[in-house]
Backbone as a ProteinNet text record, in pm:
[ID]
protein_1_A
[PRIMARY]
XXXXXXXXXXXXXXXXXXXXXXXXXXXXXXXXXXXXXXXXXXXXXXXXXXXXXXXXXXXXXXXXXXXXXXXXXXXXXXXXXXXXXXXXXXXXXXXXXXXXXXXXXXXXXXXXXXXXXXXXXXXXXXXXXXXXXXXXXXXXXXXXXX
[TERTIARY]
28.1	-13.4	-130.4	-232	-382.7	-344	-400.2	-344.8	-454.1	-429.1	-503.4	-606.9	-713.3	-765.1	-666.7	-733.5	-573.5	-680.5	-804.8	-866.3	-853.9	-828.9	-793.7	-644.3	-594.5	-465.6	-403.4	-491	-469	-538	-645.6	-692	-589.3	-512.5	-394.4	-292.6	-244.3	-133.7	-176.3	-307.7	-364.7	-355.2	-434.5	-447	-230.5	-182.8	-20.5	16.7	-1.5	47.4	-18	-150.5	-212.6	-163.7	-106.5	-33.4	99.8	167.3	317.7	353.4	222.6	230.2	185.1	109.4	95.7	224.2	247.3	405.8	475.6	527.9	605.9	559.8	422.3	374	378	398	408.5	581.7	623.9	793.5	816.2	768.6	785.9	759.9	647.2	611.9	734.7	736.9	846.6	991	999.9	1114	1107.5	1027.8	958	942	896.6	902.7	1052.6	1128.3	1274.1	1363	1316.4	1381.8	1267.4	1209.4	1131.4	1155.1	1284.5	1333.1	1304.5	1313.9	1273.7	1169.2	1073.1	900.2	903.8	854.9	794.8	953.5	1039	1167.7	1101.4	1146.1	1150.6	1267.6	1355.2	1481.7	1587.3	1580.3	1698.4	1681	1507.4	1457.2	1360	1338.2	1246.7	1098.5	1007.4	881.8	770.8	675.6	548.7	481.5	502.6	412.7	256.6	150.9	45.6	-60	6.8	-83.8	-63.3	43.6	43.8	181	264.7	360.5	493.3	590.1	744.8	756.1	848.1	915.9	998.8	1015.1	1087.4	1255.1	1280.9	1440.7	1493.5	1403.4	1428.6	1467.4	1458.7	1468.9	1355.8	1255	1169.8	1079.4	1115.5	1063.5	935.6	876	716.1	596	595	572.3	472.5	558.2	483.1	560.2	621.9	662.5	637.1	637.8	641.1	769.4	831	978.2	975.4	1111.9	1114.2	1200.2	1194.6	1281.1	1333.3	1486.7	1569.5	1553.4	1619.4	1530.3	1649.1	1761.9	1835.7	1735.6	1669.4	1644.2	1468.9	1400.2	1276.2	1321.6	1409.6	1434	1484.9	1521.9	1598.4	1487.2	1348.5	1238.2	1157.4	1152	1079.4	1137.3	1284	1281.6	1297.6	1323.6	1295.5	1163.2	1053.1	917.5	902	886.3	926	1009	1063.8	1173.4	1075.6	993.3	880.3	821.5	743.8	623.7	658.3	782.2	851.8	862.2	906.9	905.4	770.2	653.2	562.1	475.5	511.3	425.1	479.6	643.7	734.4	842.7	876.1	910.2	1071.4	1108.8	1281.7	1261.6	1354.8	1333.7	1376.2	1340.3	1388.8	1496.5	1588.3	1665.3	1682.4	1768.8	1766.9	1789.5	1812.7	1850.7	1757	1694.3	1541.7	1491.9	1399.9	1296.2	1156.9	1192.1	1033.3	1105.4	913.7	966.5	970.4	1084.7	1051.4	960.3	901.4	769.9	734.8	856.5	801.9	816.9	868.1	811.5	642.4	604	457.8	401.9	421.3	329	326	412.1	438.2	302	327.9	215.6	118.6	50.4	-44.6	-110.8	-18.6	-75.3	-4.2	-103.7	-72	-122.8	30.5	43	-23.2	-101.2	-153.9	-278.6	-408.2	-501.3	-587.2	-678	-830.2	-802.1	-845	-883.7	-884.6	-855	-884.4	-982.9	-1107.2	-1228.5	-1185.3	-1172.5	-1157.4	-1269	-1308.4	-1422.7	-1526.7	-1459	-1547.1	-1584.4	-1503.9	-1563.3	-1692.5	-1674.2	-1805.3	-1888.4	-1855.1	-2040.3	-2091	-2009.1	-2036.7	-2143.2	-2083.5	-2163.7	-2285.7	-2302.6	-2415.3	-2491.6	-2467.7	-2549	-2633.1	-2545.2	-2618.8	-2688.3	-2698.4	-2748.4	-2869.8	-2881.4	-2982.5	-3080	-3028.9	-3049.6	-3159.6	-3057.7	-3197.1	-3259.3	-3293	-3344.1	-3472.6	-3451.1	-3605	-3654.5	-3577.7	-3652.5	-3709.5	-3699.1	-3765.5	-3884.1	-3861	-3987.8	-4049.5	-4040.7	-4111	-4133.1	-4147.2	-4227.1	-4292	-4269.5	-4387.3	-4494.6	-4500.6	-4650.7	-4700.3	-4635.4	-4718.4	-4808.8	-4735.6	-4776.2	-4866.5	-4896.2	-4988.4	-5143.6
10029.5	9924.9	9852.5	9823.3	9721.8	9630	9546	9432.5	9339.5	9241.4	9164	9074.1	8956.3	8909	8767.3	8688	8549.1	8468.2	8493.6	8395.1	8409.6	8632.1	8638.6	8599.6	8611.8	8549.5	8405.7	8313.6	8181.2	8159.3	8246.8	8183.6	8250.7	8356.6	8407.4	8318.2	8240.6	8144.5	8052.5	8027	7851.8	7853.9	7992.1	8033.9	8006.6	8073.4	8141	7927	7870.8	7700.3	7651.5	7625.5	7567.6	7604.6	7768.6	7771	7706.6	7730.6	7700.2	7544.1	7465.4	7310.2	7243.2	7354.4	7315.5	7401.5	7457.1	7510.7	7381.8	7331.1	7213.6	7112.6	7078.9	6939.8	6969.5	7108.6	7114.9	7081.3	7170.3	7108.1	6962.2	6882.8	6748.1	6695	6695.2	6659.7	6716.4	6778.6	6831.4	6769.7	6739.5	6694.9	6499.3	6450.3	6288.9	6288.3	6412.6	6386.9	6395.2	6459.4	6415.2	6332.6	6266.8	6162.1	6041.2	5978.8	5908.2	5780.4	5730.6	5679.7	5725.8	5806.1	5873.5	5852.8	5810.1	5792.5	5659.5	5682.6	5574.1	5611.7	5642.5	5632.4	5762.2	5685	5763.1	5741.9	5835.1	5836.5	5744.4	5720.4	5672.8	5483.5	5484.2	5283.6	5339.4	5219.6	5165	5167.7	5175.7	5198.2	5179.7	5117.4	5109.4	5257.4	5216.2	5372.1	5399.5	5505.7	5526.8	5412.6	5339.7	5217.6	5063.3	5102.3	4957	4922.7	4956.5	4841.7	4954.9	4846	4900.4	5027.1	5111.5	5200.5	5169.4	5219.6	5133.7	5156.5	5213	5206.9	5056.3	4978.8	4842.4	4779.1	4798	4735.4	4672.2	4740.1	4627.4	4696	4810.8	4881.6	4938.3	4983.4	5000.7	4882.6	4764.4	4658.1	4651	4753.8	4745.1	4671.9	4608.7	4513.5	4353.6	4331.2	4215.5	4157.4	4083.4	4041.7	3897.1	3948.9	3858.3	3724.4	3601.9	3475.6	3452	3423.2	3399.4	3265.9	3165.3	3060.1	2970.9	2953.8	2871.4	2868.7	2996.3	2973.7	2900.5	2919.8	2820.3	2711.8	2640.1	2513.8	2485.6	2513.1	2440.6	2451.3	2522.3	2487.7	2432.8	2427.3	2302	2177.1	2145.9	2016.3	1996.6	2068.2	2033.3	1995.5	2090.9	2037.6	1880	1867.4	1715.6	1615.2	1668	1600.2	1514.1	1651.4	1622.2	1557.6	1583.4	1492.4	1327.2	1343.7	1215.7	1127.7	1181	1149.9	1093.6	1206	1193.4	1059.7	1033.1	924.9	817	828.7	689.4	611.1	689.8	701.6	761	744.9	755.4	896.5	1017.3	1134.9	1080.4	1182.1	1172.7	1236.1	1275.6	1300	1438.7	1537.5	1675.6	1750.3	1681.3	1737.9	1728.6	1585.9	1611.4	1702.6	1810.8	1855.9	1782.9	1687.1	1642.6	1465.3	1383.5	1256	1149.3	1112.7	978.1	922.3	866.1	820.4	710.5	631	507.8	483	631.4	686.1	718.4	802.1	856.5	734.4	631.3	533.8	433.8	427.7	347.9	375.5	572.9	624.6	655.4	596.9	538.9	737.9	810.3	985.3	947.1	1006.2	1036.1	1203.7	1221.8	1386.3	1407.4	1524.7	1629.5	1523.2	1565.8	1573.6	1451.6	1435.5	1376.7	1242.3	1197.6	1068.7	960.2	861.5	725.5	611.1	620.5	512.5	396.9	262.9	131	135.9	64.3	0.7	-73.7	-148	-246.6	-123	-1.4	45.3	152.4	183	240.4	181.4	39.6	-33.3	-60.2	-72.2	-97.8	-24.5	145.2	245.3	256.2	212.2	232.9	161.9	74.2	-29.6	-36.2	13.4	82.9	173.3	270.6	405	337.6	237.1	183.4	134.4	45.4	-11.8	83.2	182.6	297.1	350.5	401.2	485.9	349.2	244	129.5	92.3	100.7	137.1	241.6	342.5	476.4	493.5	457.8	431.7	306.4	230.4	158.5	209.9	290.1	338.7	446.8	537.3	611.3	564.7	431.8	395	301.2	328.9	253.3	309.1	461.2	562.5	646.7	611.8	673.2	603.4
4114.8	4028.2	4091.3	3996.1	4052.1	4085.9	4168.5	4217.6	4100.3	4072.2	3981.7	4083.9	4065.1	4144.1	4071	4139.3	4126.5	4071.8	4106.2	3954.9	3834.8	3805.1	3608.6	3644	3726.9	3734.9	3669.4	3756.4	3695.2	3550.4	3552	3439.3	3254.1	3272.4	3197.6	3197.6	3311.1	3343.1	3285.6	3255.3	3221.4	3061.9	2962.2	2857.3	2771	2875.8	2850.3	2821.8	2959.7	2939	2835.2	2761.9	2659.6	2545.9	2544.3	2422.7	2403.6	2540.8	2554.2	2502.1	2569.2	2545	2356.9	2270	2183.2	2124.9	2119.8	2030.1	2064.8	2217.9	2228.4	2153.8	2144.1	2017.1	1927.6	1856.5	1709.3	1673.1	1859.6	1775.3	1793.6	1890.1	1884.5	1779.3	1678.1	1557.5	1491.2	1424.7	1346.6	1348.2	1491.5	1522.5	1503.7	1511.4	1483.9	1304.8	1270.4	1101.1	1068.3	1115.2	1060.6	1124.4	1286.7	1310.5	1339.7	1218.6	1325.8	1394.7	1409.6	1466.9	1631.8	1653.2	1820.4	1843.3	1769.5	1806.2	1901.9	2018.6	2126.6	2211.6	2239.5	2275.4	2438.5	2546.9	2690.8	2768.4	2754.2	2817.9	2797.4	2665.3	2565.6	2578.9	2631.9	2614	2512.5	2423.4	2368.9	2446.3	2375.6	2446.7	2339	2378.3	2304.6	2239.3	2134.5	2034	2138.4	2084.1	2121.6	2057	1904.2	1853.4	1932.3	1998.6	2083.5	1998.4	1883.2	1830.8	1901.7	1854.4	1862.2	1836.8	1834.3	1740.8	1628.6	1515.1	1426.5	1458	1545.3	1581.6	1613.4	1659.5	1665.6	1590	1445.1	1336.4	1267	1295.5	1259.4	1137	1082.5	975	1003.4	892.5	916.7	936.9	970.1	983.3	1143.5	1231.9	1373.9	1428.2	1499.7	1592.7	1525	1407.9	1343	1319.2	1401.8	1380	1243.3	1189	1093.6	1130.4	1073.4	1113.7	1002.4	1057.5	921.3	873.3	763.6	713.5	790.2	840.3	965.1	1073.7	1138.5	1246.9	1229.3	1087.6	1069.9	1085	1032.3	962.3	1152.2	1193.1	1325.6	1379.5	1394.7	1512.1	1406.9	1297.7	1247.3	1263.4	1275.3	1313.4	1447.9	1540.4	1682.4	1729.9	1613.7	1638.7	1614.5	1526.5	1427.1	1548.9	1579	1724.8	1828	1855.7	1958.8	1932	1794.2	1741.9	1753.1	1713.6	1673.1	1797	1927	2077.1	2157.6	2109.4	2142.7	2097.1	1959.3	1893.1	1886.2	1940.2	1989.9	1875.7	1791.6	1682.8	1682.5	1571.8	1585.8	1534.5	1580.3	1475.7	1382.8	1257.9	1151.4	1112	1017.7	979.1	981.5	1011.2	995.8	883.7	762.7	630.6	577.4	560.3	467.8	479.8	386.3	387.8	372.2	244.2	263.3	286.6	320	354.6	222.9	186.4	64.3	78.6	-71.1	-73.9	8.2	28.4	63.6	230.2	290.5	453	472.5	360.9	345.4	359.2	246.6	232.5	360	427.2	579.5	643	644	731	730.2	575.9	484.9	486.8	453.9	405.5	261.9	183.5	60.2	40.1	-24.3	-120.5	-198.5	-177.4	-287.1	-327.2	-381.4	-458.3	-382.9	-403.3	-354.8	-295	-195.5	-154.4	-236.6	-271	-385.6	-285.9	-316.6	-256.9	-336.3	-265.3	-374.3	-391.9	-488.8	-591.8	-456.3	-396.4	-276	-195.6	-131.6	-47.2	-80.5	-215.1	-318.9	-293.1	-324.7	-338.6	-211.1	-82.7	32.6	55.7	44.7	68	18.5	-104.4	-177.7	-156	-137.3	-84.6	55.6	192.1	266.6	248	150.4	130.1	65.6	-3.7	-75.9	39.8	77.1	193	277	360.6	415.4	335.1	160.8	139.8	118.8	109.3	102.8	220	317.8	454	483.6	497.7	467.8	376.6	241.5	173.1	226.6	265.6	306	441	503.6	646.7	637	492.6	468.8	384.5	360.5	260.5	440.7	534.6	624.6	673.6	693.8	762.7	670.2	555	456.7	455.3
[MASK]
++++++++++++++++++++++++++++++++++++++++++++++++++++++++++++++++++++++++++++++++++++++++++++++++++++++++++++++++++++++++++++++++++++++++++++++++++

């Protein structure tokens, strides 16, 4: 028998692995299209996909790693926030059942709900009146300068 040289050698061994390794990715695919729950999974942990999110075995659907919050667990860090705020600005918390604040809390904290600003009548003319004010100064410093 010829003895082969060990460079066509390796290079038959290298040809023989490139095939061997794509048959294994075609069965890995195959095998991810009917469980794809196993996608990102290395030795039975959880593991980051190749896009960066979860696997959906987590529970977290097709979504990516977007966890959902149930509406107990909003409502309890919205008012713990509210807690803080309330601490911070020196203030009693408020109540944990309300959702929103009675009117006549809003109006304390002089915010009014929904829709446009209300200018009084005095603070209109104030304005206008300054605005008048500079636009006759102004004309009057370009007929100086003319």
């Amino acid at each position: 028998m010829a003895s082969l040289e060990s460079g066509q050698m390796r290079e038959w061994a290298l040809r023989g692995a490139e095939q061997r390794l794509l048959e294994i990715a075609n069965e890995a695919e195959a095998i991810h299209r009917t469980f794809p729950e196993l996608r990102g999974r290395r030795n039975g942990t959880h593991t980051a996909g190749a896009n960066g999110t979860t696997s959906p075995a987590l529970g977290r659907g097709r979504r990516g790693g977007r966890r959902t919050m149930s509406a107990d667990a909003r409502r309890r860090i919205s008012e713990a926030q509210k807690a803080r705020w309330a601490k911070q600005k020196g203030e009693a918390p408020a109540e944990t059942t309300t959702k929103v604040a009675p009117p006549e809390k809003a109006a304390k904290r002089g915010r009014r709900r929904g829709g446009a600003r209300k200018m009084s009548a005095a603070a209109r003319k104030r304005i206008s009146d300054a605005q008048k004010k500079r636009w006759a100064t102004q004309k009057a410093g370009k007929r100086t300068a003319a």
